[in-house]
Every structure is written in C-alpha cells, then in structure tokens.
N, C-alpha and C positions, 0 to 999 in steps of 0.2 A: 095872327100867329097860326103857323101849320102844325099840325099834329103829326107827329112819323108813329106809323103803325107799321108792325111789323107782321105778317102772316106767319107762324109757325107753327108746324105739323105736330102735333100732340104725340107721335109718334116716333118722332127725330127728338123730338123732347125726352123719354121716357128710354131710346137709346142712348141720348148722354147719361142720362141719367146711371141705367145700368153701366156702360162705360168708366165712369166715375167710381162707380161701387166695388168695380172688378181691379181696377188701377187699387185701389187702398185695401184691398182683401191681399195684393200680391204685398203691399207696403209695410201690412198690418202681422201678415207671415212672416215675413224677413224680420221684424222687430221682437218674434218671438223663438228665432233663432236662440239657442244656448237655455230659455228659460222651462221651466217644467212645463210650460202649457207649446212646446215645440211640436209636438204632434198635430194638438189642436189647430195649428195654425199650417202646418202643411193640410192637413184636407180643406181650410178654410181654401187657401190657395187654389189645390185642387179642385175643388167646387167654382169658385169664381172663374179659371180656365172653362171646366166645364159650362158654363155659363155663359160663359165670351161666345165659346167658339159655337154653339148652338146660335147664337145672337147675331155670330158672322151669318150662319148658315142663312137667318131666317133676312137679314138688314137686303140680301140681294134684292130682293123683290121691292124693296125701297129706291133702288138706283147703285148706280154703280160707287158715288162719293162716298155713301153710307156705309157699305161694303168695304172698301177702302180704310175706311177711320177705325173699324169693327178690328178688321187685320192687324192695324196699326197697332192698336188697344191691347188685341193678341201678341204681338210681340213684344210691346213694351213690360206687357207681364211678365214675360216668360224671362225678359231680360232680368228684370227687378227677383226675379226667386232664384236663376240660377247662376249669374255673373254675381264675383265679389269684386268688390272694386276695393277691398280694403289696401292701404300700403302693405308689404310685406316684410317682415320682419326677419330674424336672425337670431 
C-alpha cells in the first residue's frame, strides 16, 4: 500500500488560512447590517480588506498563483460588503 504525501508550504497554508478569515469578516459585516453592532462590523470589514490587500501585497514574493488567489479574495470581499443582491421591492 502507497502512502500519498502531500508537500505543503506552511506558508500557502497560513495564506488560506488568512484568506478564509478575511472572506467571513466581509460575511460577518454584511450580517450585521441594520443591527446596533453596524459600525462594529464595517471596521471589522474594513480591517479585514486591510489585511487582504497587505497580504496581496506580501503573497507576490510567493509566485504569481498565490498573488492571483490574494486578488481574487480582494474582490470577492469587496463584492460581498458592497453589491446587494437583495430582490427589490415596491
């Protein structure tokens, strides 16, 4: 029986990982839309962009995929705090 081992960079590790964190800060913002902790959760946002985009900054030096996903992460935040996608009503 062969064993599959896999090599991963502790540091592609540690970028999902922030990635993950910054994805559910924009999730966790948007869920406190309307509620009295509405502020709190725009800077949490805030911060977590901050965060991304530093992270893009630093992932180049990683390779260009890494850099790529960092972006991607960037945008999909930005999507999630400032697109509604609510139906609209009347």
């Amino acid at each position: 029986m062969t064993l599959l081992a896999l090599s991963v960079s502790p540091s592609l590790c540690a970028l999902g990982a922030v990635q993950v964190l910054g994805v559910a800060t924009a999730g966790i913002s948007r869920l406190m839309e309307g509620t009295r902790h509405e502020r709190l959760g725009h800077w949490l946002c805030l911060g977590g962009l901050a965060v991304i985009g530093a992270t893009c900054g630093a992932a180049v030096r990683l390779g260009p995929d890494a850099a790529a996903c960092c972006a991607v992460t960037l945008a999909i935040m930005t999507l999630i705090a400032v697109c509604d996608f609510a139906p609209q009503t009347r």
